[in-house]
VOVEXVO-808646 format. One record per residue: residue number from 1; residue in three letters; chain; x, y, z of N, C-alpha, C in turn. Coordinates in Angstrom, 3 decimals. Last residue first. Example, Ala and Ser with C-alpha at 12.3 -4.5 7.8 and 13.67 -1.06 7.14 Angstrom:
BEGIN
PT, resi, resn, chain, n.X, n.Y, n.Z, ca.X, ca.Y, ca.Z, c.X, c.Y, c.Z
PT, 2, SER, A, 12.850, -2.250, 7.080, 13.670, -1.060, 7.140, 12.900, 0.030, 7.870 $
PT, 1, ALA, A, 13.190, -5.690, 7.800, 12.300, -4.500, 7.800, 13.200, -3.300, 7.800 $
# end
This chain:
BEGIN
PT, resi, resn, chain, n.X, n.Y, n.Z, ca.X, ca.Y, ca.Z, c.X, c.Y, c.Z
PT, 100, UNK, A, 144.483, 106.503, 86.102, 143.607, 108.108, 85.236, 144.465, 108.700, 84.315 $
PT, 99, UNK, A, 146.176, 105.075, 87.044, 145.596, 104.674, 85.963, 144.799, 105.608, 85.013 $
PT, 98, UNK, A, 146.380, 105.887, 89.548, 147.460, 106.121, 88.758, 147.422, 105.968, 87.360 $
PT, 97, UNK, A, 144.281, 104.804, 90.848, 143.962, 106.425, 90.641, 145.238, 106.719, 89.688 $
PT, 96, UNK, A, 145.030, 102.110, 90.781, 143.768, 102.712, 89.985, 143.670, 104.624, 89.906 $
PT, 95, UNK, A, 146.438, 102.278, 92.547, 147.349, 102.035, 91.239, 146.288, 102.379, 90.479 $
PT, 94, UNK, A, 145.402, 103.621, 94.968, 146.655, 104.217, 94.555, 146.467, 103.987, 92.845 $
PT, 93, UNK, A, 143.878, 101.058, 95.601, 143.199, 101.972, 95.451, 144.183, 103.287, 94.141 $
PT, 92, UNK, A, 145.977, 98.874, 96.175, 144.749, 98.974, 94.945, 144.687, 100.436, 94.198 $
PT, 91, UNK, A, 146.422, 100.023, 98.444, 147.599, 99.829, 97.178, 146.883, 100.194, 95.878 $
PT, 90, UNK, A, 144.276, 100.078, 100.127, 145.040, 101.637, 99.598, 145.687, 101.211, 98.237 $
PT, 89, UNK, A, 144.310, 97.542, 99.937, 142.911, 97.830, 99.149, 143.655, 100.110, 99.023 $
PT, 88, UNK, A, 146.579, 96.700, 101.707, 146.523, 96.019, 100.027, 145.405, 97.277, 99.373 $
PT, 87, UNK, A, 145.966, 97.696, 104.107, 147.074, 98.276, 103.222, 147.246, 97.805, 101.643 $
PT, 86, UNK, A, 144.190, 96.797, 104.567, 143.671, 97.987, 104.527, 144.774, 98.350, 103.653 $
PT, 85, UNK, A, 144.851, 93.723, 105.051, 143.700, 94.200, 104.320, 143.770, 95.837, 103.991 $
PT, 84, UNK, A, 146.941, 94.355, 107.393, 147.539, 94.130, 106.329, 146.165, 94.056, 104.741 $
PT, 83, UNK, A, 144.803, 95.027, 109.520, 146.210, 96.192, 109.088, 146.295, 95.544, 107.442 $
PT, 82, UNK, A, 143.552, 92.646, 109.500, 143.175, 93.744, 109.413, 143.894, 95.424, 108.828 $
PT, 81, UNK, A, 145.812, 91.063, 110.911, 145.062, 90.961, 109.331, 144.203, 92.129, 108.796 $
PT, 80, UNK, A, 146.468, 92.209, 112.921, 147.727, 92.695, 112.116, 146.887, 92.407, 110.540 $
PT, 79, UNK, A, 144.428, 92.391, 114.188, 144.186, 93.506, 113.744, 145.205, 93.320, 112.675 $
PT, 78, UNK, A, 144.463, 88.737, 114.501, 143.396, 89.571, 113.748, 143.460, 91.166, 113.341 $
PT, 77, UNK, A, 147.124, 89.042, 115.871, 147.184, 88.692, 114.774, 145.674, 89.124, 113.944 $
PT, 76, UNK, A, 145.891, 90.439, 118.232, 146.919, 91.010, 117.649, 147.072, 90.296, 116.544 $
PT, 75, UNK, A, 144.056, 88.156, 119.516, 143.482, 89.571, 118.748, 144.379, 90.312, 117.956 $
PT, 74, UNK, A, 145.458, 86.271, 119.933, 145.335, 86.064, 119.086, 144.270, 87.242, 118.633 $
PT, 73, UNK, A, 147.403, 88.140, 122.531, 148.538, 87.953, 120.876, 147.690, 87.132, 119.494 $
PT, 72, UNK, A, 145.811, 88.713, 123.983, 146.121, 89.798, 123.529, 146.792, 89.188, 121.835 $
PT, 71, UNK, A, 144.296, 86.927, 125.668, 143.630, 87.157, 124.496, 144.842, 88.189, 123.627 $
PT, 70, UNK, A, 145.059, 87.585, 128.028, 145.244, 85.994, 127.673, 145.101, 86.153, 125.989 $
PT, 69, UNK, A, 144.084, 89.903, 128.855, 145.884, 89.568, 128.760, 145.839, 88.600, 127.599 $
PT, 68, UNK, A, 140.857, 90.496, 127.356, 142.019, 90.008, 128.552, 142.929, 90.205, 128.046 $
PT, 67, UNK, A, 139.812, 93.373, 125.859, 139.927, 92.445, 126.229, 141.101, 91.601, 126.907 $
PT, 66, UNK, A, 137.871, 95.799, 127.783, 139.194, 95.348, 127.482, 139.069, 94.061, 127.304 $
PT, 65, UNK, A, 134.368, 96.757, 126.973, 135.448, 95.867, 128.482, 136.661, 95.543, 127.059 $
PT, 64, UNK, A, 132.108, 97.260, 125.968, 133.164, 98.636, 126.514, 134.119, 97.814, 127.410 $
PT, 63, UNK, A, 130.028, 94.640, 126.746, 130.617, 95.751, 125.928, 130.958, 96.760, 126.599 $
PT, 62, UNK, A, 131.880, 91.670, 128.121, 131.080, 93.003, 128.232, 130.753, 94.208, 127.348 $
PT, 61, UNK, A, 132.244, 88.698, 126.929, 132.598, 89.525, 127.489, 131.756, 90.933, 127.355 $
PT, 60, UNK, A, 131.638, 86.352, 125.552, 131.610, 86.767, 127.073, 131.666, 87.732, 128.197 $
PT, 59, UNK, A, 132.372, 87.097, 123.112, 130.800, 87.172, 123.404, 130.399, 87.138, 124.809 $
PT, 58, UNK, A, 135.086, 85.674, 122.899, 134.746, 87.555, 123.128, 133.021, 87.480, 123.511 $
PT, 57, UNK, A, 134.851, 83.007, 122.577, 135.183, 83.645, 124.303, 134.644, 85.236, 124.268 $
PT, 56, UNK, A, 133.096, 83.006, 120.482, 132.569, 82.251, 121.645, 133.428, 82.981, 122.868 $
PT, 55, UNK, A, 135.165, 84.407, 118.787, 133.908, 84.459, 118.784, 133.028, 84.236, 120.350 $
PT, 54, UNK, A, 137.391, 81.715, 118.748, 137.513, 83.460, 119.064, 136.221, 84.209, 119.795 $
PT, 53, UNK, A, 135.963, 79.757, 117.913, 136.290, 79.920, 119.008, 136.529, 81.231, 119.925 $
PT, 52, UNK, A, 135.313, 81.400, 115.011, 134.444, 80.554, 116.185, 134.808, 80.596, 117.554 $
PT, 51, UNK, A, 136.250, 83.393, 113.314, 136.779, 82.147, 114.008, 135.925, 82.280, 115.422 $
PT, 50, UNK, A, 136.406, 85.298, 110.295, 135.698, 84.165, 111.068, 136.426, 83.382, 111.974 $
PT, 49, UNK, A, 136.740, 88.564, 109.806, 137.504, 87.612, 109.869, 136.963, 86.727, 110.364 $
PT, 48, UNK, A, 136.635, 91.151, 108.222, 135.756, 90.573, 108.751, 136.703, 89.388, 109.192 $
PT, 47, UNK, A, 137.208, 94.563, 107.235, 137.483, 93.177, 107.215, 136.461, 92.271, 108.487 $
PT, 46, UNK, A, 135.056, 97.275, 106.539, 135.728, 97.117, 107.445, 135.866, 95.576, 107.366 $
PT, 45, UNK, A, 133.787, 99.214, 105.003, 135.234, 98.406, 104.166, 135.561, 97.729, 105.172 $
PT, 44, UNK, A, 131.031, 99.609, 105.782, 132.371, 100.538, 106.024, 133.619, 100.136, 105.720 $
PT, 43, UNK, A, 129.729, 97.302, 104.987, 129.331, 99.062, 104.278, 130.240, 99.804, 104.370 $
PT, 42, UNK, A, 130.978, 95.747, 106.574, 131.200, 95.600, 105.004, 130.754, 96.577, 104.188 $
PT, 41, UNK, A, 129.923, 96.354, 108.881, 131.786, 96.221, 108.862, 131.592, 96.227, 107.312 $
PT, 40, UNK, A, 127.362, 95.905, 108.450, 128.052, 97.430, 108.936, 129.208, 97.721, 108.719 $
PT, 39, UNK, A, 127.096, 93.030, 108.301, 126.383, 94.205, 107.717, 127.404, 95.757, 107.505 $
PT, 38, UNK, A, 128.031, 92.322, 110.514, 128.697, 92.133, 109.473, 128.522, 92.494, 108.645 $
PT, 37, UNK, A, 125.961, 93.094, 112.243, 127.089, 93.426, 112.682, 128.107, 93.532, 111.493 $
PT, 36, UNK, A, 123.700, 92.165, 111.359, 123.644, 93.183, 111.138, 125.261, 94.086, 111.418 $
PT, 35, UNK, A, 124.432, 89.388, 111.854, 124.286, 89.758, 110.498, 124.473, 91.155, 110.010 $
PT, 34, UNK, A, 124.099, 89.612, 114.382, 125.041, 89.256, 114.371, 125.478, 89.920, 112.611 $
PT, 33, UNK, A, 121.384, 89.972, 114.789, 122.304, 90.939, 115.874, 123.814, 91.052, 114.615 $
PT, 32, UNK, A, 120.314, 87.656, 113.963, 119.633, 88.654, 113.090, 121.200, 90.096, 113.481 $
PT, 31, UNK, A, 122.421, 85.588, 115.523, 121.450, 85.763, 114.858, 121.266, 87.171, 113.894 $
PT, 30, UNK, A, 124.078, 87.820, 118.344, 123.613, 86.464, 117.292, 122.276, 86.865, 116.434 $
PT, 29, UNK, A, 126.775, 89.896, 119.373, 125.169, 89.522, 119.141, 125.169, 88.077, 118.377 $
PT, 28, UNK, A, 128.072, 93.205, 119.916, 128.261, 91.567, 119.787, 126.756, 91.128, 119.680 $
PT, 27, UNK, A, 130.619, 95.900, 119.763, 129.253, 95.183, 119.604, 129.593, 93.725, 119.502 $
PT, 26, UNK, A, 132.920, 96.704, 121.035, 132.322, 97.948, 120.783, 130.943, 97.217, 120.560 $
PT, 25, UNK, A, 135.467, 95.429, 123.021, 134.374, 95.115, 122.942, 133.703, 96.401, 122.456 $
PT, 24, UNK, A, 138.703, 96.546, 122.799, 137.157, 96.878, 124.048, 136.467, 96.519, 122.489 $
PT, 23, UNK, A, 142.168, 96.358, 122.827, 141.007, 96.178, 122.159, 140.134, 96.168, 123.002 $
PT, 22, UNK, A, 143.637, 98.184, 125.753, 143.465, 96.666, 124.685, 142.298, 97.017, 124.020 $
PT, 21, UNK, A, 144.169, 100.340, 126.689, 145.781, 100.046, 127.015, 145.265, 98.693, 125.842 $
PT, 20, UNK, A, 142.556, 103.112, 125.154, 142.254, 102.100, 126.161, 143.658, 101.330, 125.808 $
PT, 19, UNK, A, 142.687, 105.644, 123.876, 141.785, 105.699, 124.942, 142.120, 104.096, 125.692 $
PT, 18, UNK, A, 145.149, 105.218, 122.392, 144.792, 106.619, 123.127, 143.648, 106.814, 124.206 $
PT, 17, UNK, A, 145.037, 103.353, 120.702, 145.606, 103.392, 121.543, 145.505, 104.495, 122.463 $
PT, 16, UNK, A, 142.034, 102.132, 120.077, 142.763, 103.120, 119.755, 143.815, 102.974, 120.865 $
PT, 15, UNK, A, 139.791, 99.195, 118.430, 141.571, 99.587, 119.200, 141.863, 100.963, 118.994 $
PT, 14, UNK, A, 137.112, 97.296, 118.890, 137.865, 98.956, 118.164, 139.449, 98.570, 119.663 $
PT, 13, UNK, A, 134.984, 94.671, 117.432, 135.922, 94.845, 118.641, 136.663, 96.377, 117.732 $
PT, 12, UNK, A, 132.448, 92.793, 117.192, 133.402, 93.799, 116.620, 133.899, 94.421, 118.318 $
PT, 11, UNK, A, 131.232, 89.688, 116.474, 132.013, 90.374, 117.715, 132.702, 91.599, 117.195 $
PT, 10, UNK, A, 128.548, 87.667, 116.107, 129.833, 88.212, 115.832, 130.040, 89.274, 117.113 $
PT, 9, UNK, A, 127.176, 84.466, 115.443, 127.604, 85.080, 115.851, 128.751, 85.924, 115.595 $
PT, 8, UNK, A, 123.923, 82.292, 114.403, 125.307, 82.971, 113.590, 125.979, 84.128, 114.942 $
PT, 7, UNK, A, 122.598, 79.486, 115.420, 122.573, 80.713, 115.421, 124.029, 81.661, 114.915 $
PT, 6, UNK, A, 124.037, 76.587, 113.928, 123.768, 77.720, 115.346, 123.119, 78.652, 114.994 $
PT, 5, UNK, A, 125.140, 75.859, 111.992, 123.550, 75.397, 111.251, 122.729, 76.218, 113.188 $
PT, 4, UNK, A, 127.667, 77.564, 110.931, 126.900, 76.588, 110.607, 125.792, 76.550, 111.608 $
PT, 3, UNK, A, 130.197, 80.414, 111.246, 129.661, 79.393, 110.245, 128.923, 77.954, 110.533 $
PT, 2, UNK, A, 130.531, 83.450, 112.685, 130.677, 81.707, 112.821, 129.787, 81.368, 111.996 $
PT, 1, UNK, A, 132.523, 86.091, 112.960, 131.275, 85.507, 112.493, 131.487, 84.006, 112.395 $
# end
């Protein structure tokens, strides 16, 4: 999601390893598109992460398309943030149920 006075843009992107060898493009959009995108990731706990540039090249790309080679190691630091979000909010989650 990108920040200022543009039209707002986002990009969700899915990784399984089982169906595709890179992250694929699942939605993208601006504006109203875009909101609704970040909408969805935050109903479903799902992290969000902003970077523009990022943003601007994935939007080029197709939905259901791999993303490039070129792209691999700064999408790999976004899932590793992603990884490392999911694993704090279990932690959380854990020390609160330990709390009953």
């Amino acid at each position: 999601m990108t920040k200022s006075s543009q039209p707002k843009q986002a990009v969700a992107l899915s990784y399984s390893k089982d169906a595709a060898a890179a992250p694929v493009v699942k939605a993208k959009g601006k504006g109203e598109t875009a909101e609704r995108i970040v909408a969805i990731a935050a109903e479903n706990g799902v992290p969000v992460r902003e970077d523009a540039s990022l943003v601007e090249v994935l939007s080029k790309l197709d939905l259901e398309q791999e993303i490039p080679p070129e792209l691999y190691r700064l999408v790999a630091e976004i899932l590793s943030f992603v990884y490392r979000a999911d694993q704090a909010a279990q932690d959380r989650a854990t020390r609160k149920d330990g709390d009953r």
